[in-house]
CHARMM-style PDB file with segment names, atoms N, HN, CA, C and O in Angstrom:
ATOM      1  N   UNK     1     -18.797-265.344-118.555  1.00  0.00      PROA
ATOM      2  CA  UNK     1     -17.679-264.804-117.830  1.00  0.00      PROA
ATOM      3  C   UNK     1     -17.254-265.693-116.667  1.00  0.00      PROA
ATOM      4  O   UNK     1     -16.169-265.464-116.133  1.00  0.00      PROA
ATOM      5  N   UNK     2     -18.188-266.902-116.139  1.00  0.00      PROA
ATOM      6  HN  UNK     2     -19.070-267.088-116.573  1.00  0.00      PROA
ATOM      7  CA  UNK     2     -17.435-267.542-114.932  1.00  0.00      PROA
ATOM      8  C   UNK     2     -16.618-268.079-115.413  1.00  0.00      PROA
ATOM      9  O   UNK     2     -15.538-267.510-115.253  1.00  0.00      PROA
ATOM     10  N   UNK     3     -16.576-268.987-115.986  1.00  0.00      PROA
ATOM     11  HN  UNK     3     -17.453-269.449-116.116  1.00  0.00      PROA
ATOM     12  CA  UNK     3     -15.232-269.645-116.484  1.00  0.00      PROA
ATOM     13  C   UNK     3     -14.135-269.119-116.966  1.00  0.00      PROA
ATOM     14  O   UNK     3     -13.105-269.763-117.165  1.00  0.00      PROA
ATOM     15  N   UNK     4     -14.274-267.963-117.175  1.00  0.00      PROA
ATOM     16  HN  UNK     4     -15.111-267.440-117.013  1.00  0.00      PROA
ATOM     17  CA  UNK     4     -12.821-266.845-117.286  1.00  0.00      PROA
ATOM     18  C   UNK     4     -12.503-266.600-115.609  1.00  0.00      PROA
ATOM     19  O   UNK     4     -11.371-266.629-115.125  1.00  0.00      PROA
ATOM     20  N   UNK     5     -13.587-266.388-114.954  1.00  0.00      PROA
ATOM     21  HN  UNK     5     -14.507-266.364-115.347  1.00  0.00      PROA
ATOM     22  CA  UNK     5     -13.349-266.099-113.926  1.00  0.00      PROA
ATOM     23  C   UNK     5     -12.357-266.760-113.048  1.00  0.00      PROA
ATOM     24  O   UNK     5     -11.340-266.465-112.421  1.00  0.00      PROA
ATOM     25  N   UNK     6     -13.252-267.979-113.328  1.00  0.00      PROA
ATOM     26  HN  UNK     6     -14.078-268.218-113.838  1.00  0.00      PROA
ATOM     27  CA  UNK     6     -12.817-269.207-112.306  1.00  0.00      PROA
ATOM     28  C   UNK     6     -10.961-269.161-113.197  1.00  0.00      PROA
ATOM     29  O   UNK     6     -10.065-269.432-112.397  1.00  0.00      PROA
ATOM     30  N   UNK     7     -10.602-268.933-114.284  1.00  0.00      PROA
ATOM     31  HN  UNK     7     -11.329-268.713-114.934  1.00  0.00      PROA
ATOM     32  CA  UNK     7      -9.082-269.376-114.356  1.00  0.00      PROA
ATOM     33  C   UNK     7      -8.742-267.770-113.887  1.00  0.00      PROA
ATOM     34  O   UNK     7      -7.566-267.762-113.524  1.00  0.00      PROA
ATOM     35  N   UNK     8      -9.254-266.599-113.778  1.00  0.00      PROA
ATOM     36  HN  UNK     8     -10.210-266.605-114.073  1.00  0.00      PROA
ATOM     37  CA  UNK     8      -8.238-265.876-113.319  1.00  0.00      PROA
ATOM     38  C   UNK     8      -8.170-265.677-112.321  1.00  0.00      PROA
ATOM     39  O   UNK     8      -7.607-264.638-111.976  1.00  0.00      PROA
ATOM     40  N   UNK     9      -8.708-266.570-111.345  1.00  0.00      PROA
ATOM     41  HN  UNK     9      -9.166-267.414-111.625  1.00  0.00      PROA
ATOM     42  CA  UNK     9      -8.905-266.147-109.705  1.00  0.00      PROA
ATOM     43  C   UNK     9      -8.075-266.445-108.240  1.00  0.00      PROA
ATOM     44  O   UNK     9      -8.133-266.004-107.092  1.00  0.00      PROA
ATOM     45  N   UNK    10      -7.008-267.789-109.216  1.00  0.00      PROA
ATOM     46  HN  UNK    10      -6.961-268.148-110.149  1.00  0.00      PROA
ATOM     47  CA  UNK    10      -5.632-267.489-108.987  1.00  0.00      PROA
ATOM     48  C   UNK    10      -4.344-266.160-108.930  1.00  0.00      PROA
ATOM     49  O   UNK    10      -3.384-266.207-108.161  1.00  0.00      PROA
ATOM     50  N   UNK    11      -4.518-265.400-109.594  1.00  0.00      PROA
ATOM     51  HN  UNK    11      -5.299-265.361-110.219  1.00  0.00      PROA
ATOM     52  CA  UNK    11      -4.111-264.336-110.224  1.00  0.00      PROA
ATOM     53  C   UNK    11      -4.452-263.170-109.539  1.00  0.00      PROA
ATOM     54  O   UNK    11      -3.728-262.381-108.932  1.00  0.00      PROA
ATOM     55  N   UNK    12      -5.797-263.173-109.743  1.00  0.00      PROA
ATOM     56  HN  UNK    12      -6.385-263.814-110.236  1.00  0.00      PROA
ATOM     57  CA  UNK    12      -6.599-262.105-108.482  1.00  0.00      PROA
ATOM     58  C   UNK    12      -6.680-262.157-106.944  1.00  0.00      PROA
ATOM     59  O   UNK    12      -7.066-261.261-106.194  1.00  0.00      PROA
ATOM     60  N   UNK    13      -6.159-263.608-106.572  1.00  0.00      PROA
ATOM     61  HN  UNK    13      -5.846-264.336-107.182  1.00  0.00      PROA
ATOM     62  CA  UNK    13      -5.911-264.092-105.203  1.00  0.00      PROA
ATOM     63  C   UNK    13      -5.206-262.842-104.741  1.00  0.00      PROA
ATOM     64  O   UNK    13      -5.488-261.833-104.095  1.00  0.00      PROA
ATOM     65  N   UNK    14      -3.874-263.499-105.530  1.00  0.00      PROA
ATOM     66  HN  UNK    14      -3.644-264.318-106.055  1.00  0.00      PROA
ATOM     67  CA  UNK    14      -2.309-263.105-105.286  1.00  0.00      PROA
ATOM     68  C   UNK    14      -2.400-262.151-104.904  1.00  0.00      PROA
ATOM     69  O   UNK    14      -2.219-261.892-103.714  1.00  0.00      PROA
ATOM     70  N   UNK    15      -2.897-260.801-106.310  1.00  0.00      PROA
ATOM     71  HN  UNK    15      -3.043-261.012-107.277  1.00  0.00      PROA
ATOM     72  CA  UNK    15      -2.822-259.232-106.599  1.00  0.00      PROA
ATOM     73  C   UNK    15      -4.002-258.572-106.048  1.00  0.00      PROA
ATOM     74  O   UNK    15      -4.454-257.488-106.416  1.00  0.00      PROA
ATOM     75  N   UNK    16      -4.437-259.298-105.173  1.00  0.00      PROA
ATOM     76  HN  UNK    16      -4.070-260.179-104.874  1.00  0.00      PROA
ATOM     77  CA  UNK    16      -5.740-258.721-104.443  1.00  0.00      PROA
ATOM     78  C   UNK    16      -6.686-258.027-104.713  1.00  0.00      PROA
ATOM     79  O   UNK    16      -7.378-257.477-103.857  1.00  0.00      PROA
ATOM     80  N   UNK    17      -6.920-257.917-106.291  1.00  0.00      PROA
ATOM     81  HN  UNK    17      -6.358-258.364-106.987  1.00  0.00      PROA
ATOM     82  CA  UNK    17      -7.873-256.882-106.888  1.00  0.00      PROA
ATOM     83  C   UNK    17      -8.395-258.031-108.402  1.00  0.00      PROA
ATOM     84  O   UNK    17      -7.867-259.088-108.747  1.00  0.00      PROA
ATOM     85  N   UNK    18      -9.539-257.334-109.000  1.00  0.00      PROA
ATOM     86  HN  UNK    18      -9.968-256.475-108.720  1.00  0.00      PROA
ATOM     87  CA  UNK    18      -9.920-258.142-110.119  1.00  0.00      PROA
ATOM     88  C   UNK    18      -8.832-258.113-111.073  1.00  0.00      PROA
ATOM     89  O   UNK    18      -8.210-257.057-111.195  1.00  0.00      PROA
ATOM     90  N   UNK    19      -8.501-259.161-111.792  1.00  0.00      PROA
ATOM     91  HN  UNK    19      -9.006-260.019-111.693  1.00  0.00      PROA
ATOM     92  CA  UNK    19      -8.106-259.242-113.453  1.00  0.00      PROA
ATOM     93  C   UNK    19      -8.337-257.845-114.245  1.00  0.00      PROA
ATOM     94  O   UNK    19      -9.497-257.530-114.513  1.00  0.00      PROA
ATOM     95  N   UNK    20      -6.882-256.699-114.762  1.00  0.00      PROA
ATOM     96  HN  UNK    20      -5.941-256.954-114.544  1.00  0.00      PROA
ATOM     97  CA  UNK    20      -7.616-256.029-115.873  1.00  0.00      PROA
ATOM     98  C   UNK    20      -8.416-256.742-117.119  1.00  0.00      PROA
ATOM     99  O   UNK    20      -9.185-256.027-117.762  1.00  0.00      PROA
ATOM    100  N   UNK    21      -8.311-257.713-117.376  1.00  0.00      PROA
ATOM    101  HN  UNK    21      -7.687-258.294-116.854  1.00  0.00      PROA
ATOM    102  CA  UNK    21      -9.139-258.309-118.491  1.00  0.00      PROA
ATOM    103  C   UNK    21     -10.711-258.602-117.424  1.00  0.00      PROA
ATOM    104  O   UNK    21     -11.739-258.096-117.873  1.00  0.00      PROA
ATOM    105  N   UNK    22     -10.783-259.130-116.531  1.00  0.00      PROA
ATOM    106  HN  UNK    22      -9.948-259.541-116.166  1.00  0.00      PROA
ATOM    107  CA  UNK    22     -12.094-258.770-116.287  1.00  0.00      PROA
ATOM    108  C   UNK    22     -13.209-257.540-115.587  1.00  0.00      PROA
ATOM    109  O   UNK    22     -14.319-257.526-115.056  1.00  0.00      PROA
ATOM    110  N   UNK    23     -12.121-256.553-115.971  1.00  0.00      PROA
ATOM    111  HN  UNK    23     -11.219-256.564-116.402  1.00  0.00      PROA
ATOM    112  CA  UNK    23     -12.698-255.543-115.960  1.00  0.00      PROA
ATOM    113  C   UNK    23     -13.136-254.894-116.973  1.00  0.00      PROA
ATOM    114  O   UNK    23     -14.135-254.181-117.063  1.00  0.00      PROA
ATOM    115  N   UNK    24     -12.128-255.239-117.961  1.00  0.00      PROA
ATOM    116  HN  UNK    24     -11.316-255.818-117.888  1.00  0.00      PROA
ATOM    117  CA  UNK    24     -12.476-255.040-118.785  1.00  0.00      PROA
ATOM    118  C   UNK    24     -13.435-255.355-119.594  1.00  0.00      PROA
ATOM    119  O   UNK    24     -13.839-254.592-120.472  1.00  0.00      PROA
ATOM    120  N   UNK    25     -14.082-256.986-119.289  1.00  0.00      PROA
ATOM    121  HN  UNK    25     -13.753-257.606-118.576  1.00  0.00      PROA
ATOM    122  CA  UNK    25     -15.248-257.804-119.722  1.00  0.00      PROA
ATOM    123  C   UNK    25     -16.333-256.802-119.208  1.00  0.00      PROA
ATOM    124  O   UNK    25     -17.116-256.059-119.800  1.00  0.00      PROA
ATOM    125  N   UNK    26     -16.088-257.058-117.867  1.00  0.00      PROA
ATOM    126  HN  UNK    26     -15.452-257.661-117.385  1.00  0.00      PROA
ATOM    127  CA  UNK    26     -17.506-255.802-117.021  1.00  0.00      PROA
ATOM    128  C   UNK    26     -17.985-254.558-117.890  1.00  0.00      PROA
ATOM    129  O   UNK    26     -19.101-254.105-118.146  1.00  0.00      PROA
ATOM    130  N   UNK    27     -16.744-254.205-118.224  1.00  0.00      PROA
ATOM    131  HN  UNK    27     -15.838-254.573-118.015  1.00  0.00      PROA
ATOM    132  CA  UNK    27     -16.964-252.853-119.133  1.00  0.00      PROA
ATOM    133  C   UNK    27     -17.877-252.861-120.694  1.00  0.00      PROA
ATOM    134  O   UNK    27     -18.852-252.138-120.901  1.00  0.00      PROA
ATOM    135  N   UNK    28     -17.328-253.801-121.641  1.00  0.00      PROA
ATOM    136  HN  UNK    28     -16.536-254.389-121.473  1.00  0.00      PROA
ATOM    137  CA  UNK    28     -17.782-254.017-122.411  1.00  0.00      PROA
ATOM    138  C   UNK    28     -19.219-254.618-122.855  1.00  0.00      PROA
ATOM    139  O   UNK    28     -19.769-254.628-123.956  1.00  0.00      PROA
ATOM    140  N   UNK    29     -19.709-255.220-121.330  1.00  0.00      PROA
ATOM    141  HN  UNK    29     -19.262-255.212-120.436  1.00  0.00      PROA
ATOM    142  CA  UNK    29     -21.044-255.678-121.266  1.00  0.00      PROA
ATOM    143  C   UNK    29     -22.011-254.666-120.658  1.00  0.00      PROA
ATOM    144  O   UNK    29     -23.229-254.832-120.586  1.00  0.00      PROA
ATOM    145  N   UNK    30     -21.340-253.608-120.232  1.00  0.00      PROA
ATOM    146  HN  UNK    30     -20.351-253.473-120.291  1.00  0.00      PROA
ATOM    147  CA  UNK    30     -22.225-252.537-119.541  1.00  0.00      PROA
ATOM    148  C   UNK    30     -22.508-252.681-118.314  1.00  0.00      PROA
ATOM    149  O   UNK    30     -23.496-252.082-117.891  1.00  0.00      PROA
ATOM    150  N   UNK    31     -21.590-253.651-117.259  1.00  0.00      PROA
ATOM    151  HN  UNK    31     -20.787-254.138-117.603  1.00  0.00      PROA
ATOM    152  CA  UNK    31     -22.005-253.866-116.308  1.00  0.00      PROA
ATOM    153  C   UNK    31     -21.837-252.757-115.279  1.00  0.00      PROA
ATOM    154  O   UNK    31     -22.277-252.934-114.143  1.00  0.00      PROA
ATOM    155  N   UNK    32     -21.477-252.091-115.475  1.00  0.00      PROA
ATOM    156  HN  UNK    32     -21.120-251.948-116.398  1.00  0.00      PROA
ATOM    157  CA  UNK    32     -20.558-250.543-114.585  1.00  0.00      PROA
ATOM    158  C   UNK    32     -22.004-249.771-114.380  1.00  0.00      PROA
ATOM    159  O   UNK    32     -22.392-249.361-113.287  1.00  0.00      PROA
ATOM    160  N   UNK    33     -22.664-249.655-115.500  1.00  0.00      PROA
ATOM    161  HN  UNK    33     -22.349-249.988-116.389  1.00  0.00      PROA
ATOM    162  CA  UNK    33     -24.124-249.084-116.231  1.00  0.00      PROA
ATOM    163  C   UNK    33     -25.441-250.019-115.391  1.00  0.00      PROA
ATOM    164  O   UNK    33     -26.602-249.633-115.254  1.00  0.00      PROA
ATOM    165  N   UNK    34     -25.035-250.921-115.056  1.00  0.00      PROA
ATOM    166  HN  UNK    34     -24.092-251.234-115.168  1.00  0.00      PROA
ATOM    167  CA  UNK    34     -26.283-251.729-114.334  1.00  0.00      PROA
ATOM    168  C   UNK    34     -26.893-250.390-113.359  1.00  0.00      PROA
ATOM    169  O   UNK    34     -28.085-250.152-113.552  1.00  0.00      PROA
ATOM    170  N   UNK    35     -26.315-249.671-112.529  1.00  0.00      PROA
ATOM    171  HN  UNK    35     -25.346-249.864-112.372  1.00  0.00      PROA
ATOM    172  CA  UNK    35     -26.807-249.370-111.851  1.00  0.00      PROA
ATOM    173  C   UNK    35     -26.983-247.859-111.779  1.00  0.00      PROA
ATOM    174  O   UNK    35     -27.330-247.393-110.693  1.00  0.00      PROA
ATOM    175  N   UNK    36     -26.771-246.993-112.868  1.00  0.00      PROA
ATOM    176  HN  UNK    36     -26.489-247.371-113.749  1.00  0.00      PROA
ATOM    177  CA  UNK    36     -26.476-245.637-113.004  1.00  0.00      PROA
ATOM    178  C   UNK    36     -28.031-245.595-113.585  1.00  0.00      PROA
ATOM    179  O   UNK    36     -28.375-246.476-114.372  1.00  0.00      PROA
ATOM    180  N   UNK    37     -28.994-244.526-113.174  1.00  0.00      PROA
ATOM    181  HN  UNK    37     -28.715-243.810-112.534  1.00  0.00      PROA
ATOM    182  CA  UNK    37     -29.534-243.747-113.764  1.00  0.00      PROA
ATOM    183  C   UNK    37     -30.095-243.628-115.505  1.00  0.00      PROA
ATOM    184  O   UNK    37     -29.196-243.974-116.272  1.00  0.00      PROA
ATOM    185  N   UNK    38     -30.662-243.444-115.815  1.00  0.00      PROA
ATOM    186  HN  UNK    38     -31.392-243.163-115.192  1.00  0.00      PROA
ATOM    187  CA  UNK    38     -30.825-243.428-117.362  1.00  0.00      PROA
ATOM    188  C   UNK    38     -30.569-241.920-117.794  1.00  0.00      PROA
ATOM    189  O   UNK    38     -30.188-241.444-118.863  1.00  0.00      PROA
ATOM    190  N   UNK    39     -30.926-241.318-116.538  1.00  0.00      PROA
ATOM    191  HN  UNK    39     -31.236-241.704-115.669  1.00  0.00      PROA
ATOM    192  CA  UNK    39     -30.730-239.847-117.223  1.00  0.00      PROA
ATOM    193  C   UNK    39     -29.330-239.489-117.164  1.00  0.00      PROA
ATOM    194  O   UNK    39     -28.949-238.357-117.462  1.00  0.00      PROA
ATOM    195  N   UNK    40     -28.542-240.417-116.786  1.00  0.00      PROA
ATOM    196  HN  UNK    40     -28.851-241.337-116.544  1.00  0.00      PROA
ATOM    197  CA  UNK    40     -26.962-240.479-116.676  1.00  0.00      PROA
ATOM    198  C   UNK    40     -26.427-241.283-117.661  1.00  0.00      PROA
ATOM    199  O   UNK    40     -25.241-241.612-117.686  1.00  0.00      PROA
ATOM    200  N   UNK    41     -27.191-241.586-118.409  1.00  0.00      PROA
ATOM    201  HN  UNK    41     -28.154-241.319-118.389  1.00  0.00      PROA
ATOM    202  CA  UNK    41     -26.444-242.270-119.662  1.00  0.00      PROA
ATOM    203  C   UNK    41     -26.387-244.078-118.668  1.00  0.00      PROA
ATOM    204  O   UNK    41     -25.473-244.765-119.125  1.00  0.00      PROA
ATOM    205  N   UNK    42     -26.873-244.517-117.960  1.00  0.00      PROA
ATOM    206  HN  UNK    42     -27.615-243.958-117.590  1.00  0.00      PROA
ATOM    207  CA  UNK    42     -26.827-245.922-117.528  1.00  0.00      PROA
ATOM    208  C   UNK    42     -28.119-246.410-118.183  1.00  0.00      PROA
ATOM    209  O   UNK    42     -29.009-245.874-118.842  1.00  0.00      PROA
ATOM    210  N   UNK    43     -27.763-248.126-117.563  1.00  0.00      PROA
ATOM    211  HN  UNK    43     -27.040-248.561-117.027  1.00  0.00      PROA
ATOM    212  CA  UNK    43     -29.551-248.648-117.781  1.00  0.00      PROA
ATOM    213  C   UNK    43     -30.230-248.748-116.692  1.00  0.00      PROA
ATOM    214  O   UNK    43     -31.090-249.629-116.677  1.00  0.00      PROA
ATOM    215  N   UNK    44     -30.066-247.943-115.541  1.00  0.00      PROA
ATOM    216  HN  UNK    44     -29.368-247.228-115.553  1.00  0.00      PROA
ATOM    217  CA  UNK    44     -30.745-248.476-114.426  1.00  0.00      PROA
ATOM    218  C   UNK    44     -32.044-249.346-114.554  1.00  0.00      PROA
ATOM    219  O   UNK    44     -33.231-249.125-114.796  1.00  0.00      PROA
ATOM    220  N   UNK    45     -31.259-250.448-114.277  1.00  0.00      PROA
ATOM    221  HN  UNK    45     -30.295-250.627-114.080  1.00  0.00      PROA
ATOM    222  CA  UNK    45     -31.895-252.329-114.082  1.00  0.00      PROA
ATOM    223  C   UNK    45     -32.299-251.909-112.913  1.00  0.00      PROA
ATOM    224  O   UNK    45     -31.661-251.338-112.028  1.00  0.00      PROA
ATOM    225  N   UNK    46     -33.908-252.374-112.980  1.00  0.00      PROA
ATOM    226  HN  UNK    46     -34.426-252.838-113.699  1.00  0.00      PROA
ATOM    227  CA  UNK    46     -34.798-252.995-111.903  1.00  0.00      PROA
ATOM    228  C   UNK    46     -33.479-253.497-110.528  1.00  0.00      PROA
ATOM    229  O   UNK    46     -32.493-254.232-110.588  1.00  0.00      PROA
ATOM    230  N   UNK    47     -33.976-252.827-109.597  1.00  0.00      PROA
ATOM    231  HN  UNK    47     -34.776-252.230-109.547  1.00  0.00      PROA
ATOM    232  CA  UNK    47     -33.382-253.426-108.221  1.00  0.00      PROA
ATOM    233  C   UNK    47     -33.484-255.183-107.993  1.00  0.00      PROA
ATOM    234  O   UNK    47     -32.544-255.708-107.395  1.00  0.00      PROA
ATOM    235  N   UNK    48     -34.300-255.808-108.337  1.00  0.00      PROA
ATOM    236  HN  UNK    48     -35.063-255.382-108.823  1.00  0.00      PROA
ATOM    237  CA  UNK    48     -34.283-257.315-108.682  1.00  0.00      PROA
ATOM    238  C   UNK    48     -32.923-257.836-109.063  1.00  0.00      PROA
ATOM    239  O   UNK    48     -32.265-258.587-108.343  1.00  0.00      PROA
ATOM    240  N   UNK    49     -32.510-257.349-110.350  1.00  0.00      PROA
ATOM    241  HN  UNK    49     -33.045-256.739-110.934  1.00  0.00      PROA
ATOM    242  CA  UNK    49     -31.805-257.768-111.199  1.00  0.00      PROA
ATOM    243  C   UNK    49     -30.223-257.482-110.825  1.00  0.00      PROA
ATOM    244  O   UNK    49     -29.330-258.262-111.157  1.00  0.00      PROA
ATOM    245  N   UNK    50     -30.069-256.666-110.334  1.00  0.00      PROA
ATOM    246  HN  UNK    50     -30.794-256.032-110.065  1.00  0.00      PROA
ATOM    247  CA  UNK    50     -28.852-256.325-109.087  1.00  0.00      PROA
ATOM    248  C   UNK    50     -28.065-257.970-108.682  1.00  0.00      PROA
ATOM    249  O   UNK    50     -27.255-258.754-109.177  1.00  0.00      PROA
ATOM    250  N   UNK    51     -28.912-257.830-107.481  1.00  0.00      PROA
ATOM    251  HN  UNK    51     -29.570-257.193-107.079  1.00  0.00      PROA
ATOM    252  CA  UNK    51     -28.446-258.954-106.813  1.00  0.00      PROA
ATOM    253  C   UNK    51     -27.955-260.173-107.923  1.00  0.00      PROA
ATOM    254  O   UNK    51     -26.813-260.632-107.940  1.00  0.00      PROA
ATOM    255  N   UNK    52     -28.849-260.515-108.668  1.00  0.00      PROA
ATOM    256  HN  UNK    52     -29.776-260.141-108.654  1.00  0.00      PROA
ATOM    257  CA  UNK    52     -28.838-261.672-109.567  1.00  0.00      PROA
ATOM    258  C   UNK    52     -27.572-261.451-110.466  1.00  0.00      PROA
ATOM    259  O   UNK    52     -27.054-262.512-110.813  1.00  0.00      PROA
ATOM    260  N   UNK    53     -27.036-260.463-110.861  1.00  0.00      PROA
ATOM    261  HN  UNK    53     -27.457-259.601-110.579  1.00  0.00      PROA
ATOM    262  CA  UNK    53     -24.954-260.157-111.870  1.00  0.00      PROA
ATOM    263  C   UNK    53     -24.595-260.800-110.290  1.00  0.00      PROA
ATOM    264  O   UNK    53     -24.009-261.879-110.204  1.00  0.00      PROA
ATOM    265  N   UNK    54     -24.843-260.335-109.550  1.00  0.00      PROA
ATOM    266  HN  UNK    54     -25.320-259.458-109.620  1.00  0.00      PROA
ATOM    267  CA  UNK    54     -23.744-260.270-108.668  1.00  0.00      PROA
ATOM    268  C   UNK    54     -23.767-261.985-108.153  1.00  0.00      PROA
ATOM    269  O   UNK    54     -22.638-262.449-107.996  1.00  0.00      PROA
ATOM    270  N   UNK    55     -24.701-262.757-107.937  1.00  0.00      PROA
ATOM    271  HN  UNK    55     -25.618-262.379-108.065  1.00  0.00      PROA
ATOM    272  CA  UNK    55     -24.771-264.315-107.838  1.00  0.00      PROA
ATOM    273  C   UNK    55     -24.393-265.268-109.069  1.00  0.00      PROA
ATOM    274  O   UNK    55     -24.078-266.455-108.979  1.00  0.00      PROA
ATOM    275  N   UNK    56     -24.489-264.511-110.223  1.00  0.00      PROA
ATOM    276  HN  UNK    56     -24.745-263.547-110.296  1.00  0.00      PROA
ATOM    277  CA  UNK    56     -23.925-265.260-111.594  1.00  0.00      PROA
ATOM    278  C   UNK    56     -22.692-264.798-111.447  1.00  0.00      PROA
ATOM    279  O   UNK    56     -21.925-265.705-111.769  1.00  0.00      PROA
ATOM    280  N   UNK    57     -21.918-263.536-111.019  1.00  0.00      PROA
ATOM    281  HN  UNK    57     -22.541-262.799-110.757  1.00  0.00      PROA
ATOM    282  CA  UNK    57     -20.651-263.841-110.962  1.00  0.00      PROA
ATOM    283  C   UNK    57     -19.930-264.261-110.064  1.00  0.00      PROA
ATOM    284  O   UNK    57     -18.816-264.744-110.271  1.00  0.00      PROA
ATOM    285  N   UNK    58     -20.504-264.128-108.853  1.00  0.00      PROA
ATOM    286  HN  UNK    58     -21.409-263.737-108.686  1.00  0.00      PROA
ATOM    287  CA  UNK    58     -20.155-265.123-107.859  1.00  0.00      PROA
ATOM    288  C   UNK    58     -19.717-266.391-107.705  1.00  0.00      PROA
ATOM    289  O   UNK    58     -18.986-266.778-106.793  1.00  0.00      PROA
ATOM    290  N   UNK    59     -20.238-267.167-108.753  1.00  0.00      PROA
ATOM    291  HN  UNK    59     -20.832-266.853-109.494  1.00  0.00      PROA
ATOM    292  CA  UNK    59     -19.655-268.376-109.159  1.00  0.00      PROA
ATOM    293  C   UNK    59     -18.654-268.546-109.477  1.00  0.00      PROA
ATOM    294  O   UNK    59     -18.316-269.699-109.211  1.00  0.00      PROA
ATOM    295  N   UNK    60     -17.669-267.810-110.098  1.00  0.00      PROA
ATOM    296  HN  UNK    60     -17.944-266.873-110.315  1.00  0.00      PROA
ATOM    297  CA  UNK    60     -16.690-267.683-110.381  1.00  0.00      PROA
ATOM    298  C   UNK    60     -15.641-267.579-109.664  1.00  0.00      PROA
ATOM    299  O   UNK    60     -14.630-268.085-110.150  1.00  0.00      PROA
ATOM    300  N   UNK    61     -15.506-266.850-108.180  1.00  0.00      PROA
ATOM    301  HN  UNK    61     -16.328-266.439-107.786  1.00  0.00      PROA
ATOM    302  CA  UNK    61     -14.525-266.579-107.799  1.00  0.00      PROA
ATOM    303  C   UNK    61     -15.012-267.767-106.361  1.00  0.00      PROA
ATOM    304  O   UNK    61     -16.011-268.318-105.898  1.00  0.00      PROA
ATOM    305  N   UNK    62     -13.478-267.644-106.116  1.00  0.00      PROA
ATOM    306  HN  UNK    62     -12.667-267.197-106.492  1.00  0.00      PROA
ATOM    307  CA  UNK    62     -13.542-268.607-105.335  1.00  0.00      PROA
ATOM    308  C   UNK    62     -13.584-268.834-103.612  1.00  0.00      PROA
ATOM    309  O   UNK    62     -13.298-269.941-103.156  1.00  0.00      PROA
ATOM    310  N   UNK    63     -13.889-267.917-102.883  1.00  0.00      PROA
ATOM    311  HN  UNK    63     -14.121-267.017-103.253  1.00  0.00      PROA
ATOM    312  CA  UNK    63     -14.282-267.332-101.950  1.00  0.00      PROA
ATOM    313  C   UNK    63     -15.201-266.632-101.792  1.00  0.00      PROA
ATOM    314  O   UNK    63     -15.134-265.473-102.202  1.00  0.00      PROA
ATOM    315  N   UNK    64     -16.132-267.015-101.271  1.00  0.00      PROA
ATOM    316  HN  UNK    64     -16.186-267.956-100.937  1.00  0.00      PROA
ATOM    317  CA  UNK    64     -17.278-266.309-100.935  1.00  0.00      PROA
ATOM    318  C   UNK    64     -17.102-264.787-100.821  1.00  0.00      PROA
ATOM    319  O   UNK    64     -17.771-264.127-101.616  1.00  0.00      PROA
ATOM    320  N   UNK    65     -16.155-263.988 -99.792  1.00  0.00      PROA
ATOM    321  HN  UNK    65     -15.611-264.524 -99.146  1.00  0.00      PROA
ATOM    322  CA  UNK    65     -16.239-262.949-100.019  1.00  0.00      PROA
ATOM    323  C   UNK    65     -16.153-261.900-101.123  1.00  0.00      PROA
ATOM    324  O   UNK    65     -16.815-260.873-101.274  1.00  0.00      PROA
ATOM    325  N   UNK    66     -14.837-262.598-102.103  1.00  0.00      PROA
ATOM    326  HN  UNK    66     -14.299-263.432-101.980  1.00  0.00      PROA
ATOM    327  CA  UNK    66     -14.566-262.225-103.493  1.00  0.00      PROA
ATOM    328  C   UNK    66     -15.535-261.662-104.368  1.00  0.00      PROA
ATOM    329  O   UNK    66     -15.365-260.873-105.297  1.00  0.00      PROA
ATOM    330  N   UNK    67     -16.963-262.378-103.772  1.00  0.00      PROA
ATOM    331  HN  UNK    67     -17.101-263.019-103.017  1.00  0.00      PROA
ATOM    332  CA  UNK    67     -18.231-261.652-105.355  1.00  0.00      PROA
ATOM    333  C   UNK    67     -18.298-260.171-104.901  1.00  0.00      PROA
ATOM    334  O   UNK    67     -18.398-259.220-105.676  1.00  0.00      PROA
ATOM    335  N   UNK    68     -18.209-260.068-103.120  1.00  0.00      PROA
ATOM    336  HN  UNK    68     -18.128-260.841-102.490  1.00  0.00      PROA
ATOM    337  CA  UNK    68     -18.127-258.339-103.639  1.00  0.00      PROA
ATOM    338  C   UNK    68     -17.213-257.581-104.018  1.00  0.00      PROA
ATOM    339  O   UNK    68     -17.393-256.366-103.924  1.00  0.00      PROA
ATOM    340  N   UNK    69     -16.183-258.014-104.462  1.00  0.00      PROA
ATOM    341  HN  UNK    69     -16.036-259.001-104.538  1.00  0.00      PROA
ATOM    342  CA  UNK    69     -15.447-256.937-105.172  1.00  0.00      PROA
ATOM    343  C   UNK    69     -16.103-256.512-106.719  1.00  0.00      PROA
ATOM    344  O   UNK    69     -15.716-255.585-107.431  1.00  0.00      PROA
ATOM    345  N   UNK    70     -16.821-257.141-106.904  1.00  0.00      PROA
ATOM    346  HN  UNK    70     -17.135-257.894-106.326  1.00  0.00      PROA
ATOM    347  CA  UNK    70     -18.079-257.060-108.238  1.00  0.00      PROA
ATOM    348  C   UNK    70     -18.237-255.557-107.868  1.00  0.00      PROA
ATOM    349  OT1 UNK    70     -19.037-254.851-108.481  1.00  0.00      PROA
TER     350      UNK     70
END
């Protein structure tokens, strides 16, 4: 996903919010689910593993502040 990232982050500058297509990526990989509960239908991932989506997608956008809109 960075390299999608990195071309839509022009785009996301502008419109101040993520790409619907990379939300739509998020969605389809279960990333929404990283952090929900299992008894909620998520995968709640180890607290470790958190931080680490959020530094792999970080790469992508192009301002440091940008990874938290993750």
């Amino acid at each position: 996903m960075v390299p999608q990232l990195r071309d839509r982050a022009p785009a996301a500058e502008t419109a101040g919010r993520l790409h619907q297509e990379t939300i739509d990526s998020l969605r389809a990989v279960d990333a929404f689910r990283a952090v929900v509960p299992k008894r909620y239908s998520g995968l709640e991932l180890p607290d470790p593993d958190i931080p680490q989506i959020f530094r792999i997608l970080g790469r992508g956008v192009p301002q440091p502040h940008d990874a938290w809109d993750f």
